[in-house]
VEXLOFI-667465 format. One line per field, with one value per residue (C-alpha): residue number from 1; residue in one letter; x, y, z. Coordinates in nm, 3 decimals. Example, Ala and Ser with C-alpha at 12.3 -4.5 7.8 and 13.67 -1.06 7.14 Angstrom:
REM VEXLOFI-667465
n	(1  2)
res	(A  S)
xx	(1.230  1.367)
yy	(-0.450  -0.106)
zz	(0.780  0.714)
END
This chain:
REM VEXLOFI-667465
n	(1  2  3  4  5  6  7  8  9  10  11  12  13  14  15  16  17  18  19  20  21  22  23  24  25  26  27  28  29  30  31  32  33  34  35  36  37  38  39  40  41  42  43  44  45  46  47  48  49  50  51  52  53  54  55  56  57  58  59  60  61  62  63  64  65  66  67  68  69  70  71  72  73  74  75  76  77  78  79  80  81  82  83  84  85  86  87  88  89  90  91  92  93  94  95  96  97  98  99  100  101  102  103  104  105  106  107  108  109  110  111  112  113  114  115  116  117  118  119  120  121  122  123  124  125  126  127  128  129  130  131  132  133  134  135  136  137  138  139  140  141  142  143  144  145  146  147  148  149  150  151  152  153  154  155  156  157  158  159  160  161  162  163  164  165  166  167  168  169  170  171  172  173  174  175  176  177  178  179  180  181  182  183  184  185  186  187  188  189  190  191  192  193  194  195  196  197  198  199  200  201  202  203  204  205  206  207  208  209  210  211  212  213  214  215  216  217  218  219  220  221  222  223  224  225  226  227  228  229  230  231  232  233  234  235  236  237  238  239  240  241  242  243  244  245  246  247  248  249  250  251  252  253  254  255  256  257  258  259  260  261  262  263  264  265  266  267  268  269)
res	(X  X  X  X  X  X  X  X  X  X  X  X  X  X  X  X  X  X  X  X  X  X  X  X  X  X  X  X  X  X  X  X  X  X  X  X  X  X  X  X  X  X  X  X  X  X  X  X  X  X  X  X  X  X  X  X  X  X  X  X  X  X  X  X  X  X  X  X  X  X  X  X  X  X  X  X  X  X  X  X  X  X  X  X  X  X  X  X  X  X  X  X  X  X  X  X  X  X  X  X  X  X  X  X  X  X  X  X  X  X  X  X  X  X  X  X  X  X  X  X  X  X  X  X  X  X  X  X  X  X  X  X  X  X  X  X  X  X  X  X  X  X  X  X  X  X  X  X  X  X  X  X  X  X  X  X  X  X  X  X  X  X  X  X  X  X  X  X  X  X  X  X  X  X  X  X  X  X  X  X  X  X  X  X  X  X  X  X  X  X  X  X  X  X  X  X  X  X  X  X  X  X  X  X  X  X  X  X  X  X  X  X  X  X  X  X  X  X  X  X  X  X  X  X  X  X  X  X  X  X  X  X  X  X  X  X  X  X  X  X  X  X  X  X  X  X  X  X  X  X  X  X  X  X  X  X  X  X  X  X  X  X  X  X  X  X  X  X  X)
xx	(-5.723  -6.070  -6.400  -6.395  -6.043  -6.051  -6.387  -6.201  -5.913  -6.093  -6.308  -5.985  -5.827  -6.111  -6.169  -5.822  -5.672  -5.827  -5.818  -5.928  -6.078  -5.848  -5.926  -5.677  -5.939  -5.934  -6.201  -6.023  -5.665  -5.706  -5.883  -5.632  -5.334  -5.544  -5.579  -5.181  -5.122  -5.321  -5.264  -4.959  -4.908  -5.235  -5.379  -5.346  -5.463  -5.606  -5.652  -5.888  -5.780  -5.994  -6.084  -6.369  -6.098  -5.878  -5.538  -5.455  -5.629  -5.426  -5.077  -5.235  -5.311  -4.969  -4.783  -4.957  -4.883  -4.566  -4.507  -4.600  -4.537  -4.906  -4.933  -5.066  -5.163  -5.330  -5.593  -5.768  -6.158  -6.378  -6.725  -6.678  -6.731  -7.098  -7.346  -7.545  -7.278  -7.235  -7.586  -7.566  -7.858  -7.947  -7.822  -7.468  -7.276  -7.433  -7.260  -6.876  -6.871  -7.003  -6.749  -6.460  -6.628  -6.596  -6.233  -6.166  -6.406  -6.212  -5.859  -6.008  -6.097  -5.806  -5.599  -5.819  -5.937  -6.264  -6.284  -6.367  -6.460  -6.459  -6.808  -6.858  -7.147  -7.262  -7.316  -7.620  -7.881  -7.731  -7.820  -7.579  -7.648  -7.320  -7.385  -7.612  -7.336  -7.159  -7.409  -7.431  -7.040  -7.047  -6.839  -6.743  -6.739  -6.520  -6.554  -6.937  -6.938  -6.747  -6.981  -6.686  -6.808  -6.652  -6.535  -6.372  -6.166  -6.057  -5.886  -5.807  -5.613  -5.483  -5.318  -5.156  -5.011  -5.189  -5.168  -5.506  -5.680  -5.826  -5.861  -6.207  -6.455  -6.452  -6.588  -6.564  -6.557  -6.880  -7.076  -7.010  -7.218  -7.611  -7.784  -7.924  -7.637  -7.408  -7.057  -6.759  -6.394  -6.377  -6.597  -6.380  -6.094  -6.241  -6.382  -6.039  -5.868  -6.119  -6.114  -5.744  -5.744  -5.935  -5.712  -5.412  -5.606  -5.571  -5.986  -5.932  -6.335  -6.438  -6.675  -6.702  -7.011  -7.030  -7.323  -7.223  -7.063  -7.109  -6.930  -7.131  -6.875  -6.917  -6.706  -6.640  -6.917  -6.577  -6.428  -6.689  -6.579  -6.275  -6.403  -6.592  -6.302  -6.266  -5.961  -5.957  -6.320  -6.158  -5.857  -6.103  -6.341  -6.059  -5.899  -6.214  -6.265  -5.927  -6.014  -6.340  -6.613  -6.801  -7.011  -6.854  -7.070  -7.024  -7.291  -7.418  -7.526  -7.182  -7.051  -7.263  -7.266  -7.477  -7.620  -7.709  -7.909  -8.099  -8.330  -8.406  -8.740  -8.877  -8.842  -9.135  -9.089)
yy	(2.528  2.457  2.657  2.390  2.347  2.751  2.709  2.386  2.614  2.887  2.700  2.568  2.910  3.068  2.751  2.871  2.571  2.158  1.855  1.578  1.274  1.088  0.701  0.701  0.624  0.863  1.134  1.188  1.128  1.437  1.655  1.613  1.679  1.956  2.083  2.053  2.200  2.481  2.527  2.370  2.224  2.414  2.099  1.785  1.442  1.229  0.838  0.640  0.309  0.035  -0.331  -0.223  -0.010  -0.236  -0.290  -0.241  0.130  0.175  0.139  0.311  0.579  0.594  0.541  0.834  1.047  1.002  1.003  1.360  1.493  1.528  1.640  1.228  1.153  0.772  0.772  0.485  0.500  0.264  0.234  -0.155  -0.045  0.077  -0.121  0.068  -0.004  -0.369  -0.430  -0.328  -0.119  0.034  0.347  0.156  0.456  0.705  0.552  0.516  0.871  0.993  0.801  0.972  1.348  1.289  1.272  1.507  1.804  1.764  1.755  2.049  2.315  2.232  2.333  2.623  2.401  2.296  1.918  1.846  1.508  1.349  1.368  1.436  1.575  1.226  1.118  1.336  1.106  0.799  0.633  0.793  0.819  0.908  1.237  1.306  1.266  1.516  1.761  1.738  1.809  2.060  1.879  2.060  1.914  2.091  1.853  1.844  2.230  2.319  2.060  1.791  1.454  1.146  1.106  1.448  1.396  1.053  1.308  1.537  1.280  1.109  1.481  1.492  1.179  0.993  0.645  0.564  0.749  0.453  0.242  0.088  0.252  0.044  0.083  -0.034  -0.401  -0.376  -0.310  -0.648  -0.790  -0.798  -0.565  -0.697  -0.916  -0.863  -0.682  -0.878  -0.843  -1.222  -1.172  -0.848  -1.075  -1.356  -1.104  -0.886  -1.182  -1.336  -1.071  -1.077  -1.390  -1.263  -0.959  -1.219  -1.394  -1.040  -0.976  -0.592  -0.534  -0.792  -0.772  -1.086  -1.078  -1.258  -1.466  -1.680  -1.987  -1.873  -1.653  -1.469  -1.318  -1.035  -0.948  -0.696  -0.818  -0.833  -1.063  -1.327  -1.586  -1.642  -1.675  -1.931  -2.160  -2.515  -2.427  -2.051  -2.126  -2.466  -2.217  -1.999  -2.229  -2.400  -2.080  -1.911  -2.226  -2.254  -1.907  -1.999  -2.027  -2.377  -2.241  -2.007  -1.919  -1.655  -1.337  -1.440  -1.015  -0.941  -0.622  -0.377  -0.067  -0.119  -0.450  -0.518  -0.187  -0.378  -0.597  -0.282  -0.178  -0.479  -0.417  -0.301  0.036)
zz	(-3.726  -3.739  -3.621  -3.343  -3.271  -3.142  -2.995  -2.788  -2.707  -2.631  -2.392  -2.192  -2.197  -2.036  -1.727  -1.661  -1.484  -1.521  -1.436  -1.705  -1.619  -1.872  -1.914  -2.198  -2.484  -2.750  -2.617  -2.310  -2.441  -2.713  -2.441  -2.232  -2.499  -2.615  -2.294  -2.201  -2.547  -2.430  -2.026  -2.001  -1.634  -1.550  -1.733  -1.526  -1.647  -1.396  -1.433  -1.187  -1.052  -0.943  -1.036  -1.300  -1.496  -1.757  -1.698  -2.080  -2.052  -1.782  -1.937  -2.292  -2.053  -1.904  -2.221  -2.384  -2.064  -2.093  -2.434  -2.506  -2.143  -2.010  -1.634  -1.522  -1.190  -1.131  -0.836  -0.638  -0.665  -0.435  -0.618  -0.519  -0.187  -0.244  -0.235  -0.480  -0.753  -0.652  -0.663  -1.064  -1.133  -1.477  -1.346  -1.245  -1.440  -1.182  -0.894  -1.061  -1.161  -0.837  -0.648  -0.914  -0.925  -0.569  -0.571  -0.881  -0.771  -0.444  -0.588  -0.859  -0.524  -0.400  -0.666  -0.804  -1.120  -1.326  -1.352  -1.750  -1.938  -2.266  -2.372  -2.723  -2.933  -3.052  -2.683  -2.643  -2.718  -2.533  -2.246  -2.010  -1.645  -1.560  -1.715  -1.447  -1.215  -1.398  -1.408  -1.003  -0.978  -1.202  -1.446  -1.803  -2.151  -2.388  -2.700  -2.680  -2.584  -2.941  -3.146  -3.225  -3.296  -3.232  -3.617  -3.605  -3.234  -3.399  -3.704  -3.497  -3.237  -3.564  -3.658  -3.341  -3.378  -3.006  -3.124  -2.980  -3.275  -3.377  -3.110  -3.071  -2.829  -2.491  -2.125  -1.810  -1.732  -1.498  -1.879  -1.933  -1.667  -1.702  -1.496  -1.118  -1.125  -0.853  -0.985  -0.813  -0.835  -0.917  -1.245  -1.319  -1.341  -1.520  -1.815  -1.802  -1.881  -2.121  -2.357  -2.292  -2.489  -2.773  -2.822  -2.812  -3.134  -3.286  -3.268  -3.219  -3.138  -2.909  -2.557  -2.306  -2.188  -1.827  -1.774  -1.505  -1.621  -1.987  -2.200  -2.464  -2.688  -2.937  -3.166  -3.458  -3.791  -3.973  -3.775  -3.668  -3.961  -3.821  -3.481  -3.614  -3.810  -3.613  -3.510  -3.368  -3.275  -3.064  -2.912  -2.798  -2.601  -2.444  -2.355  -2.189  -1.983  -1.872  -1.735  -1.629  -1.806  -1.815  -2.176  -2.444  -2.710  -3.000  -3.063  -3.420  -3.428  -3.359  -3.125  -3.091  -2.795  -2.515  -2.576  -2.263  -2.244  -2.470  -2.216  -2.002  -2.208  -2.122  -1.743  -1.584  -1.414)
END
């Protein structure tokens, strides 16, 4: 066991009893084996529900649960329902984890428990204003507290045999919509199932990016070639308008995190 494997533990042991926000990607899914390894069913995982949250998470979430016998609850968030998330500021984030530390810090006093995340030490210097929202609730991060990095939860996941070890990082499907542009359950659907279609073409790192009636796609740098072949590139545009895009265009830079954090700079204050 590493120097940050016991710190981890150690950590846990001491919060005595938590709940982990577990969205089933690989932070959250070793924190919260980790954390059941180490608490046992003082560790519950819990998984928010709502239109902005993938289906696909949702059963690698469940699947994982099950599969090594986490403590899973699934819970219905509403940050649809505020305005201030519909209305899809820069500071979106801030308003989806309020609405689930809402829940979770509730459900966590209830039950005598810390509410922890999956932040890791390479999300320090990102854009995050979600992390404020943690801060506010009180919220722990084990993996950042010991030091781990993303790289070293992706071995460490891989050790303990959570199939999601490699599975590319993701995000909610509101990232995919520029920012000041309303969020709606009808463009939640039309980008869940448009990258849907790419992931049934076998592109494992792909983003739909919804600008109105056109579909800017990014994709892996590896795998852009054979997006662009006559007759995957000829699937794909008559796929993504059959779901409902009038314009489908391909991302020449390729995937890349937070691209549409990119414009924000720009904005004036």
């Amino acid at each position: 066991m590493t120097e940050k494997e016991r710190a981890l533990r150690e950590t846990l042991s001491s919060l005595g009893s938590v709940i982990v926000a577990y969205s089933g990607g690989v932070d959250s899914a070793y924190l919260a084996w980790v954390a059941h390894d180490t608490l046992g069913p003082r560790a519950v995982a819990i998984t928010a529900d709502s239109p902005s949250y993938p289906e696909r998470h949702r059963q690698m979430a469940t699947q994982i649960a099950e599969q090594f016998g986490l403590h899973h609850e699934i819970i219905h968030t509403q940050e649809l329902e505020r305005p201030e998330y519909r209305a899809n500021p820069a500071n979106r984030c801030y308003y989806c984890k309020h609405e689930l530390y809402t829940h979770l810090t509730r459900m966590a006093s209830e039950r005598g428990a810390v509410v922890v995340d999956g932040n890791n030490a390479d999300d320090r210097g990102d854009y995050r204003p979600g992390r404020q929202a943690a801060r506010e609730f009180g919220v722990r991060s084990p993996l950042d507290d010991a030091g781990l990095t993303k790289a070293e939860i992706r071995e460490l996941a891989r050790h303990a045999g959570l199939p999601v070890w490699d599975e590319p990082a993701s995000a909610c499907l509101s990232s995919r919509i520029p920012y000041h542009t309303e969020v709606t359950n009808e463009k939640l659907r039309i980008i869940e199932e448009a990258e849907q279609v790419l992931r049934s073409h076998g592109f494992r790192v792909c983003r739909v990016r919804h600008h109105d009636e056109l579909a800017r796609i990014e994709l892996g740098r590896d795998e852009l070639a054979r997006a662009l072949e006559p007759e995957m590139s000829a699937a794909i545009v008559r796929e993504l308008k059959a779901v409902g895009y009038r314009y489908v265009t391909i991302d020449l830079q390729g995937y890349r995190t937070g691209s549409l954090n990119e414009g924000l700079l720009l904005r004036p204050a």
